[in-house]
C-alpha positions, 0 to 999 in steps of 0.5 A, spaced: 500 500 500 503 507 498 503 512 503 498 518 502 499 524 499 502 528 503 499 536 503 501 543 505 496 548 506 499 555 506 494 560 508 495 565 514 487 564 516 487 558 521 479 558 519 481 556 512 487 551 514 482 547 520 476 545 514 481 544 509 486 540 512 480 536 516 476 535 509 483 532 505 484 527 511 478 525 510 480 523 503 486 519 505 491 526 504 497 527 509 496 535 511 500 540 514 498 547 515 502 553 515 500 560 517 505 564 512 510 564 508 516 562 513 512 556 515 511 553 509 519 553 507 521 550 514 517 545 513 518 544 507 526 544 508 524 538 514 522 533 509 518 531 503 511 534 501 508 532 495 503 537 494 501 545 496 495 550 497 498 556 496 494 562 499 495 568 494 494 573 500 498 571 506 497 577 510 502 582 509 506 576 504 506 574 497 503 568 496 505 568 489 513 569 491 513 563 495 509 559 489 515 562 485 520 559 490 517 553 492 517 551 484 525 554 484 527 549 490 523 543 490 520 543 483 517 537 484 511 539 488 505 540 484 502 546 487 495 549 487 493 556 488 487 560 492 485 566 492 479 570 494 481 575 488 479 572 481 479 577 476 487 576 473 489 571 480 489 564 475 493 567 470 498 570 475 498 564 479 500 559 473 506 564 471 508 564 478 508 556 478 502 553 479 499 548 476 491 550 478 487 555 481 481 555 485 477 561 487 475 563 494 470 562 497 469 555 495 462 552 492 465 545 495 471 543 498 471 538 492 473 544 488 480 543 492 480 536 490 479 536 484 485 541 483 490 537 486 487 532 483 488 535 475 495 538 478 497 531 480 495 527 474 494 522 477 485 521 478 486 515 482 490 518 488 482 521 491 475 520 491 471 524 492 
């Protein structure tokens, strides 16, 4: 049996992080939750994560220059970004890394896992 796929979710709203990471156990995901942009590099410095969900509004940081350097460092994680802000948000998120985006407010928490589905490529990892 292989190990579940092992998830970090970036957003500065403890809110956003609880539900996310309480849903995507429930899938049989491995989730670990940063509040911001120091956070996530320490945990992804201590060991393997194989996907990310990257707030694009971390407070006062910018989630899309740690898109930028989580795909720089360790480019094998698929990343997927979020934001609350769509209008040019997808398309700055893709040139940042990303290889999905879901907007804010979510319509369900199957968005979020169809995202990291598709940017996996692999759509036997998650059922819904």
């Amino acid at each position: 049996m292989s190990s579940p796929r092992r998830i970090l979710i970036v957003d500065d709203e403890p809110q956003i992080r609880m539900v996310l990471t309480a849903y995507l156990s429930g899938c049989g995901f491995s989730c670990t939750q940063a509040g911001g942009r120091d956070e996530a590099l320490a945990i992804l410095e201590q060991g393997p994560v194989d996907q990310a969900i990257v707030d694009l509004h971390l407070g006062m940081e910018s989630g899309l220059q740690l898109i930028q350097l989580i795909t720089q460092r360790w480019p094998g994680v698929k990343i997927v970004a979020m934001s609350g802000s769509v209008a040019s948000a997808p398309q700055a998120a893709h040139a940042a890394g990303a290889a999905g985006f879901v907007g804010k407010p979510f319509l369900t928490l199957n968005e979020i896992a169809d995202a990291l589905r598709d940017a996996s490529g692999d759509a036997s990892r998650l059922a819904h």
